[in-house]
DRENDO-1510 file (C-alpha; in Angstrom, 1 decimal, always signed):
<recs>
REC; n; res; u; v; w
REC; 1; UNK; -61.0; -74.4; -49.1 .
REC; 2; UNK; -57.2; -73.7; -49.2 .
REC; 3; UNK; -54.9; -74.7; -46.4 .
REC; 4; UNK; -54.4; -71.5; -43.4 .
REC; 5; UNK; -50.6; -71.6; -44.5 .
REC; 6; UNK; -51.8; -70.2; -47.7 .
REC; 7; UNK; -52.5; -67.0; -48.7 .
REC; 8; UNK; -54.3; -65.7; -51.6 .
REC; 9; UNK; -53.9; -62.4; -54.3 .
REC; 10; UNK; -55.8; -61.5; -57.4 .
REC; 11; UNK; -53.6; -59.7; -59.2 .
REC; 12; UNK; -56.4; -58.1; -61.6 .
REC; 13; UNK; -56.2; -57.7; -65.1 .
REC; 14; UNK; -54.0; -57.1; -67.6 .
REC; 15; UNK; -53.9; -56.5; -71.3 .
REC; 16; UNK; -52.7; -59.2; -73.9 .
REC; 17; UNK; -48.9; -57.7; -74.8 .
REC; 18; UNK; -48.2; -55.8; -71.6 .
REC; 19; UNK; -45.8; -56.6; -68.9 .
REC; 20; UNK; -46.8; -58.6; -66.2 .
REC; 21; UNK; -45.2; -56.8; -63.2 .
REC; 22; UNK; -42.7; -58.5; -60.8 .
REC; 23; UNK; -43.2; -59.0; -57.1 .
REC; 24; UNK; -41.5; -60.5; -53.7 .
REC; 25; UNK; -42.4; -62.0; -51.1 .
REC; 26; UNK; -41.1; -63.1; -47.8 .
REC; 27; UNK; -42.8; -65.9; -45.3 .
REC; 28; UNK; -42.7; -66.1; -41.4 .
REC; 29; UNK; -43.2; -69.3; -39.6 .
REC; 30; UNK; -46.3; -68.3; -37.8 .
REC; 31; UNK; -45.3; -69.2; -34.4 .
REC; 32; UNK; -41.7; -68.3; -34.1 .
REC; 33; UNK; -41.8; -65.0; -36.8 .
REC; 34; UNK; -38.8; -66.3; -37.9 .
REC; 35; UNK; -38.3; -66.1; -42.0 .
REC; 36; UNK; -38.6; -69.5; -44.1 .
REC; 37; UNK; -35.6; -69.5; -46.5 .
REC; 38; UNK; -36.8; -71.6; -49.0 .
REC; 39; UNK; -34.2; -74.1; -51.0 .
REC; 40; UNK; -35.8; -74.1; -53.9 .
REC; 41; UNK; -39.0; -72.4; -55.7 .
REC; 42; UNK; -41.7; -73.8; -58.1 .
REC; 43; UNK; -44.1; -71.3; -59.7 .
REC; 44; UNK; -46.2; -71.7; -62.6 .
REC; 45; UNK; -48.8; -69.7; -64.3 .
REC; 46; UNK; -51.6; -72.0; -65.7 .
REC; 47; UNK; -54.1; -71.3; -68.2 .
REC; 48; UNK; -57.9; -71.8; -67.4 .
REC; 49; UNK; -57.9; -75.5; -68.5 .
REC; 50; UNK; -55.1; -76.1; -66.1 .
REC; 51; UNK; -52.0; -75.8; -68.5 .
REC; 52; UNK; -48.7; -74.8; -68.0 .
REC; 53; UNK; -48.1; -71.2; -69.9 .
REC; 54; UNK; -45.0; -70.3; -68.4 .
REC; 55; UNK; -42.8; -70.8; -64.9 .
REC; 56; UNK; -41.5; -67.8; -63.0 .
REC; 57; UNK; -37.8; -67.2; -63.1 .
REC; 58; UNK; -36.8; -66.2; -58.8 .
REC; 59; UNK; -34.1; -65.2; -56.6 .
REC; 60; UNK; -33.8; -66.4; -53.1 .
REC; 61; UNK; -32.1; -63.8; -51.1 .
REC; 62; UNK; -30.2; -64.6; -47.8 .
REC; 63; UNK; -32.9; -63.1; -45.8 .
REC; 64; UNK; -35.5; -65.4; -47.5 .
REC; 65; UNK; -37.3; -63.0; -49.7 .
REC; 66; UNK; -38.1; -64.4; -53.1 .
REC; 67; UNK; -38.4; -61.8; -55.7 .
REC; 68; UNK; -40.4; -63.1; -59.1 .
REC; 69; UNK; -39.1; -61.5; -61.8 .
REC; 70; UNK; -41.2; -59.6; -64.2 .
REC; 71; UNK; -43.0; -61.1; -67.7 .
REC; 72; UNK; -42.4; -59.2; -70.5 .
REC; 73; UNK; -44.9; -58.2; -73.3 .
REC; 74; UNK; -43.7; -60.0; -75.8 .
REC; 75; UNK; -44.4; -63.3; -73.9 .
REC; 76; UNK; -47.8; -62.1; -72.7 .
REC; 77; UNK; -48.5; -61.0; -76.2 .
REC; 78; UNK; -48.9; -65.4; -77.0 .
REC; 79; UNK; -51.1; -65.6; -74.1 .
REC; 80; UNK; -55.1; -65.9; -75.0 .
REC; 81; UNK; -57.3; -63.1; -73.5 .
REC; 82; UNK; -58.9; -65.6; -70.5 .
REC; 83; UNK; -58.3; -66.1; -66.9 .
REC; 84; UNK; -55.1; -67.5; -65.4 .
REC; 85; UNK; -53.5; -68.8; -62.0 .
REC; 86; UNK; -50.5; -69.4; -60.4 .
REC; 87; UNK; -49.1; -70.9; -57.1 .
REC; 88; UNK; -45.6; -70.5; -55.1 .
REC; 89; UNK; -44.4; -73.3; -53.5 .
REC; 90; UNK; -41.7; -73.7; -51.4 .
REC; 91; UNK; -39.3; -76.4; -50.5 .
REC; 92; UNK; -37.9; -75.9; -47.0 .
REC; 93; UNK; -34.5; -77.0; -45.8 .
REC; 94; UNK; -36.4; -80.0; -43.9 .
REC; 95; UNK; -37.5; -81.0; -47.1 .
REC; 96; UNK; -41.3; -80.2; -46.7 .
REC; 97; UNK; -42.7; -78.9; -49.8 .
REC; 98; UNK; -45.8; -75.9; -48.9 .
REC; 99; UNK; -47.8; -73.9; -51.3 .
REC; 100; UNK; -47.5; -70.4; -49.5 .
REC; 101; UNK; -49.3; -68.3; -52.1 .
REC; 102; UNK; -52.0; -68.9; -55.0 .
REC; 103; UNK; -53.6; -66.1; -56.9 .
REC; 104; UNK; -55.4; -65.4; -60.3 .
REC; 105; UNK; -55.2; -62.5; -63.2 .
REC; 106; UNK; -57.3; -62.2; -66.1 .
REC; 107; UNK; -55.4; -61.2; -69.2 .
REC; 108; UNK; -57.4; -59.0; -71.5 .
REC; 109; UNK; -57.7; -58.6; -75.3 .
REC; 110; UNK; -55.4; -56.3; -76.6 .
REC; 111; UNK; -57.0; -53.6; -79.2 .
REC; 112; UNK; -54.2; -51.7; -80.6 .
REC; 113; UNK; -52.3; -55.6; -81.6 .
REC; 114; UNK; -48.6; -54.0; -81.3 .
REC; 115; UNK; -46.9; -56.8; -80.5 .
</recs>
């Protein structure tokens, strides 16, 4: 069971060689609604035997959202066809460190081999 801090997002499936799609992301404290600015960012994408493929390059905007930026083909195109996960965690200005968002992806095998 994951802590209630954290949320969770299977990001489905992609094909071996194809771009794996940016995203952002912004975090409230859930009793004041006010937005975490995080100070720093670690985010990994692990393979299923719990190895490190790749970290996430991110931006850390004023407002606090943190934008992931996206993983090209020819990166995913060294990736086995399996499952994979990932985690984003933050470390606040207070020096707490919080893993605010894990999720999954399966990458699938590529056919046409173009890359």
């Amino acid at each position: 069971m994951i802590p209630k801090y954290t949320g969770e997002w299977d990001r489905g499936s992609i094909w071996r060689g194809d771009t794996l799609l940016g995203f952002s992301m912004r975090i409230a404290d859930k009793v004041t609604d006010v937005p975490i600015v995080p100070v720093d960012i670690c985010a990994h994408i692990v393979d299923q035997m719990g190895r490190k493929v790749v970290a996430l390059d991110s931006s850390i905007a004023a407002d606090g959202t943190v934008t992931f930026y996206r993983i090209d083909g020819e990166v995913t195109a060294t990736w086995r066809a399996g499952d994979y996960s990932f985690d984003v965690e933050y470390t606040r200005t207070d020096g707490v460190n919080r893993t605010y968002l894990t999720g999954q992806f399966t990458v699938l095998e590529d056919k046409s081999r173009c890359r």
